[in-house]
SEKEBA-926275 format. One record per atom (N, C-alpha, C, O): x, y, z; residue in three letters; residue number from 0; atom name. Coordinates in Angstrom, 3 decimals. Atoms other than C-alpha are relative to their C-alpha. Example, Ala and Ser with C-alpha at 12.3 -4.5 7.8 and 13.67 -1.06 7.14 Angstrom:
BEGIN
{xx 0.890, yy -1.190, zz 0.000, residuo ALA, num 0, atomo N}
{xx 12.300, yy -4.500, zz 7.800, residuo ALA, num 0, atomo CA}
{xx 0.900, yy 1.200, zz 0.000, residuo ALA, num 0, atomo C}
{xx 1.936, yy 1.181, zz 0.665, residuo ALA, num 0, atomo O}
{xx -0.820, yy -1.190, zz -0.060, residuo SER, num 1, atomo N}
{xx 13.670, yy -1.060, zz 7.140, residuo SER, num 1, atomo CA}
{xx -0.770, yy 1.090, zz 0.730, residuo SER, num 1, atomo C}
{xx -0.261, yy 2.198, zz 0.899, residuo SER, num 1, atomo O}
END
This chain:
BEGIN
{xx 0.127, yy -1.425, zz -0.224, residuo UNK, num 0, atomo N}
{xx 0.237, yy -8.420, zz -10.570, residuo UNK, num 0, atomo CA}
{xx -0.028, yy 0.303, zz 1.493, residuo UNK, num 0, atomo C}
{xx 0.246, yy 1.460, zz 1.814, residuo UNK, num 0, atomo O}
{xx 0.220, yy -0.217, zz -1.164, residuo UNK, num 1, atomo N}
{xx -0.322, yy -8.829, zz -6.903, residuo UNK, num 1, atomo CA}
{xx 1.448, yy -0.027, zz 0.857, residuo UNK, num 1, atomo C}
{xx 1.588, yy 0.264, zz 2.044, residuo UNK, num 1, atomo O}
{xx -1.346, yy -0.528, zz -0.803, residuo UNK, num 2, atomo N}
{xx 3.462, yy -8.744, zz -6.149, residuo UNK, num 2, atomo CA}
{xx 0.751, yy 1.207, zz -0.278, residuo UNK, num 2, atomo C}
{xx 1.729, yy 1.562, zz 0.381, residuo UNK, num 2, atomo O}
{xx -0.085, yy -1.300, zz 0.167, residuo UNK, num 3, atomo N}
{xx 3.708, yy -5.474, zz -7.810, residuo UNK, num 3, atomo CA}
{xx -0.546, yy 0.957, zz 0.784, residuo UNK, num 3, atomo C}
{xx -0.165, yy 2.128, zz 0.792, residuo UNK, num 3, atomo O}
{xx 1.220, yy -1.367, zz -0.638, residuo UNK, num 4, atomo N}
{xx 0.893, yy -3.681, zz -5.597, residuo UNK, num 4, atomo CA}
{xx -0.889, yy 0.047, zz -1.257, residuo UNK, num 4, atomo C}
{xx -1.127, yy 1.254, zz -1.299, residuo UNK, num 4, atomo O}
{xx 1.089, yy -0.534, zz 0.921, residuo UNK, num 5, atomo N}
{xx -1.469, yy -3.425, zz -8.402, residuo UNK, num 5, atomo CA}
{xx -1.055, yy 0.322, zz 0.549, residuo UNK, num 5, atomo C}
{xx -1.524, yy -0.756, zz 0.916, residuo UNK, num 5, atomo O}
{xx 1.276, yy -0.323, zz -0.323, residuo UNK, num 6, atomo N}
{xx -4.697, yy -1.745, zz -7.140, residuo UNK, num 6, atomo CA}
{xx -1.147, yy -0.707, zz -1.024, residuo UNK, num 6, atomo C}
{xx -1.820, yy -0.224, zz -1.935, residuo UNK, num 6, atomo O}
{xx 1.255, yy 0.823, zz 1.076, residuo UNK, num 7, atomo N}
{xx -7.021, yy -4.527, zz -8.720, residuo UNK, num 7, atomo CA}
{xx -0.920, yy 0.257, zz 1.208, residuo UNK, num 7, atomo C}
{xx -0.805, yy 0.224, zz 2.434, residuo UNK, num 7, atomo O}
{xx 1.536, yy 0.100, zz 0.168, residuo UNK, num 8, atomo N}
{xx -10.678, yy -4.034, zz -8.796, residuo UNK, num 8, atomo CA}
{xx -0.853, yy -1.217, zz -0.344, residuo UNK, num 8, atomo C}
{xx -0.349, yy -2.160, zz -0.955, residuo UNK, num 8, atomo O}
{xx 1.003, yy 1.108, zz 0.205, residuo UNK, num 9, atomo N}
{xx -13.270, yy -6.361, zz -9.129, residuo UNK, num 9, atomo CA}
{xx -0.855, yy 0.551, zz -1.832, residuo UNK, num 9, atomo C}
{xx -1.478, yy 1.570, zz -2.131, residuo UNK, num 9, atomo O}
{xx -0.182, yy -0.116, zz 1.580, residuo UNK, num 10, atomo N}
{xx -13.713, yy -6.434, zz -13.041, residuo UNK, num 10, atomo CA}
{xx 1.269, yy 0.394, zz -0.478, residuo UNK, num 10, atomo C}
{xx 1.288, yy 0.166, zz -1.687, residuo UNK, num 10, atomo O}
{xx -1.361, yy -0.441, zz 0.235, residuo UNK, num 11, atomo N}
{xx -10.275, yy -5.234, zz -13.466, residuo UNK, num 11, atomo CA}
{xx 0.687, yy -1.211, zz -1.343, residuo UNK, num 11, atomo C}
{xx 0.521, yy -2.401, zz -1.077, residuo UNK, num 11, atomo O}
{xx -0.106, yy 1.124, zz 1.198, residuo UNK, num 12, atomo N}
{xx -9.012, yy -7.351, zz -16.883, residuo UNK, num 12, atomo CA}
{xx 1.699, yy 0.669, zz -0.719, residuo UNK, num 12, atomo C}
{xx 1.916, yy 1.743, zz -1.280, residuo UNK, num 12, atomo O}
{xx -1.758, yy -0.234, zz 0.271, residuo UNK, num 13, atomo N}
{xx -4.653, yy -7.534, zz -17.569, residuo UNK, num 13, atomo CA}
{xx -0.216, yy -0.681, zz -1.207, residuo UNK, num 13, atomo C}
{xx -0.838, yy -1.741, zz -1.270, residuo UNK, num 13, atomo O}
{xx -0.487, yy 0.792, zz 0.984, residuo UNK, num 14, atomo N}
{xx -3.775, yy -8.302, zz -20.930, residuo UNK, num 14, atomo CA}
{xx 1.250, yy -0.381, zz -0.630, residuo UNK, num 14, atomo C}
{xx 1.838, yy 0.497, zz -1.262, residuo UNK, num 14, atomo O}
{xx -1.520, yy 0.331, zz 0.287, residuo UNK, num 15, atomo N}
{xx -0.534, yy -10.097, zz -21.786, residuo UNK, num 15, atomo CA}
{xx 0.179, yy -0.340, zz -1.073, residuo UNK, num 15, atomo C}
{xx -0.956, yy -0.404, zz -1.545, residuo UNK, num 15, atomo O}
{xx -0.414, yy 0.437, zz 1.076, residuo UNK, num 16, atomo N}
{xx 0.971, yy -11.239, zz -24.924, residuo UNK, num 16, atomo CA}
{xx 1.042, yy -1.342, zz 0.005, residuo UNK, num 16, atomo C}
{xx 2.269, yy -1.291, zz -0.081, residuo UNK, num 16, atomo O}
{xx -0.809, yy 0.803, zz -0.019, residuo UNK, num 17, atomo N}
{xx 1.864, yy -14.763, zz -24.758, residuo UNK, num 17, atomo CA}
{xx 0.397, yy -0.740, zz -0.999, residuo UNK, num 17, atomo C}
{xx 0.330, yy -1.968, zz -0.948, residuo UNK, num 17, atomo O}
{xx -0.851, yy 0.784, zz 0.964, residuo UNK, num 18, atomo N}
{xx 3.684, yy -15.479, zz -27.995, residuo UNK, num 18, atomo CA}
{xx -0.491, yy 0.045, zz -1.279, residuo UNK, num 18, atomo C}
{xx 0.168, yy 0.266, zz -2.295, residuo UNK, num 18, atomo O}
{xx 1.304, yy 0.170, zz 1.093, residuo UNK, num 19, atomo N}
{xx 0.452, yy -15.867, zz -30.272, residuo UNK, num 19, atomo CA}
{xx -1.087, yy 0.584, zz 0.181, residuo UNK, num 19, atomo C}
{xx -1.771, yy 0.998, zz -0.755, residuo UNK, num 19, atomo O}
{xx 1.138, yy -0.984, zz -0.129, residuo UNK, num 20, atomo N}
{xx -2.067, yy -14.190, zz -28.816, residuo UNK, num 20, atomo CA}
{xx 0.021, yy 1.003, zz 1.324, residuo UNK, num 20, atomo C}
{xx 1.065, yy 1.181, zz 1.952, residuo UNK, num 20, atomo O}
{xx 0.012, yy -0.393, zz -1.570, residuo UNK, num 21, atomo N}
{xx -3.163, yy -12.232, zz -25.602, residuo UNK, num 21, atomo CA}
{xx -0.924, yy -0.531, zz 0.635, residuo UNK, num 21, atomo C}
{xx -1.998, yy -0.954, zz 0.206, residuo UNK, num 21, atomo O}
{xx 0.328, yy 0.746, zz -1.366, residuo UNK, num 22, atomo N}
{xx -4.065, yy -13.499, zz -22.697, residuo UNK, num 22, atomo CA}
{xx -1.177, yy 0.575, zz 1.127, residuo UNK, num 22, atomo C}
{xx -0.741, yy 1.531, zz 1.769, residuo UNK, num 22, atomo O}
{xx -0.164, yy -1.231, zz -0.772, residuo UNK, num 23, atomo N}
{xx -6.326, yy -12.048, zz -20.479, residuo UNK, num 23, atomo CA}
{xx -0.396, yy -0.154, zz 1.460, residuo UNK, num 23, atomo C}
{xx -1.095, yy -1.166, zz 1.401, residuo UNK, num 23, atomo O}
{xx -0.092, yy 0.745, zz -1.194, residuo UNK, num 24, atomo N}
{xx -6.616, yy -12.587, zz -16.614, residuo UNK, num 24, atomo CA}
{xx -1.264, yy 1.349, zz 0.467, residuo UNK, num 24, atomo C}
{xx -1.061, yy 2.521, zz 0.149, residuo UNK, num 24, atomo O}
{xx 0.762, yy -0.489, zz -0.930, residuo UNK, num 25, atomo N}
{xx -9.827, yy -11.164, zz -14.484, residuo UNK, num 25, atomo CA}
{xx 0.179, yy 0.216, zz 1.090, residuo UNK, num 25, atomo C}
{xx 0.403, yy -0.851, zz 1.663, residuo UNK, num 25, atomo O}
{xx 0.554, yy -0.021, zz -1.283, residuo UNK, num 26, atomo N}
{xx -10.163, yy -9.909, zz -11.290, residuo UNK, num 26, atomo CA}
{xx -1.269, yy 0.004, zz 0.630, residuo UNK, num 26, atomo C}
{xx -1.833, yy 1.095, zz 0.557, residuo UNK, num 26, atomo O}
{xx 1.312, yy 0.423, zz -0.852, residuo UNK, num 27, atomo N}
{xx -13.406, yy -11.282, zz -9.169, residuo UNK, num 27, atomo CA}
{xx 0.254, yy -0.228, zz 1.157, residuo UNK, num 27, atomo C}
{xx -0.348, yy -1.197, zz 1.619, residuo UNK, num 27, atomo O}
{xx -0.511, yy 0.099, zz -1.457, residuo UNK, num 28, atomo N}
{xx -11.851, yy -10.993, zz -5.772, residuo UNK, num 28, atomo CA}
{xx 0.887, yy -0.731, zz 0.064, residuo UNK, num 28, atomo C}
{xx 1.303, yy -1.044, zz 1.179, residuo UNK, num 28, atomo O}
{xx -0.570, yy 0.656, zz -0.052, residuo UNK, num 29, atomo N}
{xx -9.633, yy -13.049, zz -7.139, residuo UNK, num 29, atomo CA}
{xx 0.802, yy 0.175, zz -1.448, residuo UNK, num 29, atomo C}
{xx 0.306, yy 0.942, zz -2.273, residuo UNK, num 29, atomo O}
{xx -0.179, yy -0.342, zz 1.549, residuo UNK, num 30, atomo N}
{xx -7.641, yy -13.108, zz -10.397, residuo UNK, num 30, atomo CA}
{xx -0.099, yy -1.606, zz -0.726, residuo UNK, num 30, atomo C}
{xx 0.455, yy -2.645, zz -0.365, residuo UNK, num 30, atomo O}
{xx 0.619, yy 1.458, zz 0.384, residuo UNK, num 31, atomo N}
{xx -9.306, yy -15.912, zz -12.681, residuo UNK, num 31, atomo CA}
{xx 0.514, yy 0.161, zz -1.799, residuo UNK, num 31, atomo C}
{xx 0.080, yy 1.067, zz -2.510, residuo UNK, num 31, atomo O}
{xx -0.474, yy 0.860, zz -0.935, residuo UNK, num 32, atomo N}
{xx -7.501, yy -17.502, zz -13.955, residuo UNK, num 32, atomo CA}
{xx 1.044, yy -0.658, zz 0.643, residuo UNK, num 32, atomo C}
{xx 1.233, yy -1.742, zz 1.193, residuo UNK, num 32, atomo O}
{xx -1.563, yy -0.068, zz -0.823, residuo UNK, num 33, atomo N}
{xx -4.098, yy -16.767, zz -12.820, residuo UNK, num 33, atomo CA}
{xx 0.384, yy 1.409, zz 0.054, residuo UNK, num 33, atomo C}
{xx 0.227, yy 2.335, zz -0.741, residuo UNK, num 33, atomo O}
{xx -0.310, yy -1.563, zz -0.421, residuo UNK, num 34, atomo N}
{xx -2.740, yy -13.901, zz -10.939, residuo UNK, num 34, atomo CA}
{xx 1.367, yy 0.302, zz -1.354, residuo UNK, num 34, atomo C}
{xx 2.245, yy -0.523, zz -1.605, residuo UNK, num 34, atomo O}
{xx -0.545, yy 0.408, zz 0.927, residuo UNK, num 35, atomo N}
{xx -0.964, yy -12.769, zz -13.857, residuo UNK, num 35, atomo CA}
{xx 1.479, yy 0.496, zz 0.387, residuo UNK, num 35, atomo C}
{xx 1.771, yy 0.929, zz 1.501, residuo UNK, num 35, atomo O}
{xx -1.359, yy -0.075, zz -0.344, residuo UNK, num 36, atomo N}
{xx 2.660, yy -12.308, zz -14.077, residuo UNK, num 36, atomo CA}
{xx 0.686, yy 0.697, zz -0.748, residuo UNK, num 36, atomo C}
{xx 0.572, yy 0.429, zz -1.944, residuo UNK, num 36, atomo O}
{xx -0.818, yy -0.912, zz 0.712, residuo UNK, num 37, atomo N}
{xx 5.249, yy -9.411, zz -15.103, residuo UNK, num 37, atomo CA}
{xx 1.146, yy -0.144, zz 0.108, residuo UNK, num 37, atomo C}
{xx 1.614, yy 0.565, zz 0.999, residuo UNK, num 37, atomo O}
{xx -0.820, yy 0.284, zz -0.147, residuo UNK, num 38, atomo N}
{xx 8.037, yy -10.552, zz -15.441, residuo UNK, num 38, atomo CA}
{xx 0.943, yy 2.042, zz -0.678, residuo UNK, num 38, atomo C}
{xx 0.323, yy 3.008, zz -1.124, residuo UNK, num 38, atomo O}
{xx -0.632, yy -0.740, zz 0.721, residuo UNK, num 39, atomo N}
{xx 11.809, yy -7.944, zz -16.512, residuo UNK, num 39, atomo CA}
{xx -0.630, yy 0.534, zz -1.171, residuo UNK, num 39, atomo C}
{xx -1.136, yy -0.419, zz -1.765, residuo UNK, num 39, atomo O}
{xx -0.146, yy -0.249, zz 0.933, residuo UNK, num 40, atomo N}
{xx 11.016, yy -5.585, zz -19.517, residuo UNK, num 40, atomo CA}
{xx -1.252, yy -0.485, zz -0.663, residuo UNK, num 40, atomo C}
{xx -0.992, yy -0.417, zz -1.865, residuo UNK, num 40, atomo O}
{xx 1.281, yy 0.722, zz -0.117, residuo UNK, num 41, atomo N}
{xx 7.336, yy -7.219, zz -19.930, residuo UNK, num 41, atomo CA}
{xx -0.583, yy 1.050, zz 0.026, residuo UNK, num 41, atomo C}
{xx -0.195, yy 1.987, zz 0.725, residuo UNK, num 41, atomo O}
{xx 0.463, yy -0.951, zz -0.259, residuo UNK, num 42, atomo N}
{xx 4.568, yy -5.134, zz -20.889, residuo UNK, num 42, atomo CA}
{xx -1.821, yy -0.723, zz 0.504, residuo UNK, num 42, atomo C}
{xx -2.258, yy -1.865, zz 0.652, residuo UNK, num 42, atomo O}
{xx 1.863, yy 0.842, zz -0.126, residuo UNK, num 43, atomo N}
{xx 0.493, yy -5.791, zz -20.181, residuo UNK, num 43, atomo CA}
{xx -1.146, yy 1.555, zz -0.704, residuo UNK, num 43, atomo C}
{xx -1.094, yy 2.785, zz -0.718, residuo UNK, num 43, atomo O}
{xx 1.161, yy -1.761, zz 0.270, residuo UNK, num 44, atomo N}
{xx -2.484, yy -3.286, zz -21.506, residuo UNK, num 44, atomo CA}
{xx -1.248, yy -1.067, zz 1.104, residuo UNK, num 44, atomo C}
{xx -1.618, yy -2.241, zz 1.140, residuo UNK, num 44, atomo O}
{xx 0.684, yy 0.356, zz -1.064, residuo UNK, num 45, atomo N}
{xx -4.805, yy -2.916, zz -18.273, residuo UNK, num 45, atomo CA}
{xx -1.647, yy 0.323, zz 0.133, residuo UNK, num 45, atomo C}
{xx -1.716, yy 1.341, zz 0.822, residuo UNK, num 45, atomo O}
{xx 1.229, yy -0.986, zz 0.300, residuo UNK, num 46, atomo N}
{xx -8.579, yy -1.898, zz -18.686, residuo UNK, num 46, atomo CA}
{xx -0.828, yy -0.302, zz 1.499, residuo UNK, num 46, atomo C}
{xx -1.482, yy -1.270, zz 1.887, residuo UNK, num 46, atomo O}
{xx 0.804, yy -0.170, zz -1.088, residuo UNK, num 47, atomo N}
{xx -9.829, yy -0.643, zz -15.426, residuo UNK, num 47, atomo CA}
{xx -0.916, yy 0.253, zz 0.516, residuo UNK, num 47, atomo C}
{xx -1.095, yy 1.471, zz 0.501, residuo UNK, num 47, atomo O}
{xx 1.096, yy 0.096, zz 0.489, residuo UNK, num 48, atomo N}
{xx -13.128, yy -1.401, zz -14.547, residuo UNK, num 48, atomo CA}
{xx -0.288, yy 1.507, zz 0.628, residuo UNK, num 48, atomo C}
{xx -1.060, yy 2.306, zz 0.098, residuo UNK, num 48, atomo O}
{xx 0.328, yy -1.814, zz -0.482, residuo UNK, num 49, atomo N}
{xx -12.908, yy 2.212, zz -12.071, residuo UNK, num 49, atomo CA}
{xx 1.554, yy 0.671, zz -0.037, residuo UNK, num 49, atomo C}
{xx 2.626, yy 0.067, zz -0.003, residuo UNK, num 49, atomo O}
{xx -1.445, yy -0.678, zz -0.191, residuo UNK, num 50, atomo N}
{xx -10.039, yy 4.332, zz -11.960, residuo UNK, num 50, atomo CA}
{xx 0.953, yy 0.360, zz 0.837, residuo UNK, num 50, atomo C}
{xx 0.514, yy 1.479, zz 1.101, residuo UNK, num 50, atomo O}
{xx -1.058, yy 0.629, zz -0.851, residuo UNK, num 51, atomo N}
{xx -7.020, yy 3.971, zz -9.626, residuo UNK, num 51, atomo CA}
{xx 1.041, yy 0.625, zz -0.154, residuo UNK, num 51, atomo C}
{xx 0.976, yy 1.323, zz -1.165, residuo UNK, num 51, atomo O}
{xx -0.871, yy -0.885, zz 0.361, residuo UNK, num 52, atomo N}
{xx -3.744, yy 5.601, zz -9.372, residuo UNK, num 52, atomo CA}
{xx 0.924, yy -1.419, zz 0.532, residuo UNK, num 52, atomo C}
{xx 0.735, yy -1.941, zz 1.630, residuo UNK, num 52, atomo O}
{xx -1.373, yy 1.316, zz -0.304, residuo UNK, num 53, atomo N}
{xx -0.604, yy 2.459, zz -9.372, residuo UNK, num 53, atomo CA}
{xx 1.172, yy 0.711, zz 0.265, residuo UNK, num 53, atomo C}
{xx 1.716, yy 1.023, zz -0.794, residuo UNK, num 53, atomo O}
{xx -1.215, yy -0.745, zz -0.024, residuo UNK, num 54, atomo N}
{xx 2.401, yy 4.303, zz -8.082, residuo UNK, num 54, atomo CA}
{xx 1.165, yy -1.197, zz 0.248, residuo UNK, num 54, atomo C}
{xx 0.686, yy -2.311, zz 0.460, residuo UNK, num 54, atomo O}
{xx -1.107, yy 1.123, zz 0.129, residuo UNK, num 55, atomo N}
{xx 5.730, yy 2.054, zz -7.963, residuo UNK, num 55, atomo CA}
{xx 1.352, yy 1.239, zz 0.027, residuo UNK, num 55, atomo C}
{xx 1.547, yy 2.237, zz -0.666, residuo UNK, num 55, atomo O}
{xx -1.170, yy -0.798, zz -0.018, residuo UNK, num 56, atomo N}
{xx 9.140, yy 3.375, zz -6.602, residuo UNK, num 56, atomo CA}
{xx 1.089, yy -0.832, zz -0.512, residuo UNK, num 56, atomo C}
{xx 0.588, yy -1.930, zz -0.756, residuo UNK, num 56, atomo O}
{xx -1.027, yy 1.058, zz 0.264, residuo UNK, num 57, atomo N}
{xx 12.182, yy 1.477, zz -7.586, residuo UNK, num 57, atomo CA}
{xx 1.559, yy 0.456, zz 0.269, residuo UNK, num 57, atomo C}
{xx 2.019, yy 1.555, zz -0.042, residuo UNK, num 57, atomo O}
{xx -1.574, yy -0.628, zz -0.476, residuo UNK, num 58, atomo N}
{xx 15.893, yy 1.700, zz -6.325, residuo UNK, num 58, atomo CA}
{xx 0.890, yy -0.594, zz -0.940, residuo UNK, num 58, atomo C}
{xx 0.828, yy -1.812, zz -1.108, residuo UNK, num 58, atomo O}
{xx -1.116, yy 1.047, zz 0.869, residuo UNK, num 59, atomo N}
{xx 18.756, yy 0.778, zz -8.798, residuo UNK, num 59, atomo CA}
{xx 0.924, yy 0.503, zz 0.756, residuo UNK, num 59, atomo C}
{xx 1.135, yy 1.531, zz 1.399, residuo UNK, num 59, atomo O}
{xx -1.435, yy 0.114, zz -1.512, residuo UNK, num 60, atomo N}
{xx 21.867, yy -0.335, zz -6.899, residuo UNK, num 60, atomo CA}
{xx 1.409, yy 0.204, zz -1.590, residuo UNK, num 60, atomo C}
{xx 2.616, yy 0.213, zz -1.349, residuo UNK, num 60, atomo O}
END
């Protein structure tokens, strides 16, 4: 998430769907216990421990 810009928080908790279950990665100043990863077309549900605004521009060529 940290090559997106994500405005992580400290409790901040990403949940992914890897295949069989979900996944879910913490932030504690750190993301424990992997910064998680979004790949193309990839979704996550994010539960933020305060509230934050994620803006994201994107250029298609």
């Amino acid at each position: 998430m940290t090559d997106h810009g994500f405005p992580a928080g400290v409790g901040d908790t990403v949940f992914s769907w890897n295949g069989t279950g979900y996944e879910a990665n913490t932030f504690l100043g750190v993301w424990a216990p992997a910064d998680p990863v979004l790949g193309v077309a990839e979704s996550v549900f994010v539960d933020k421990a305060e509230a934050s605004a994620w803006d994201r521009n994107f250029s298609i060529n």
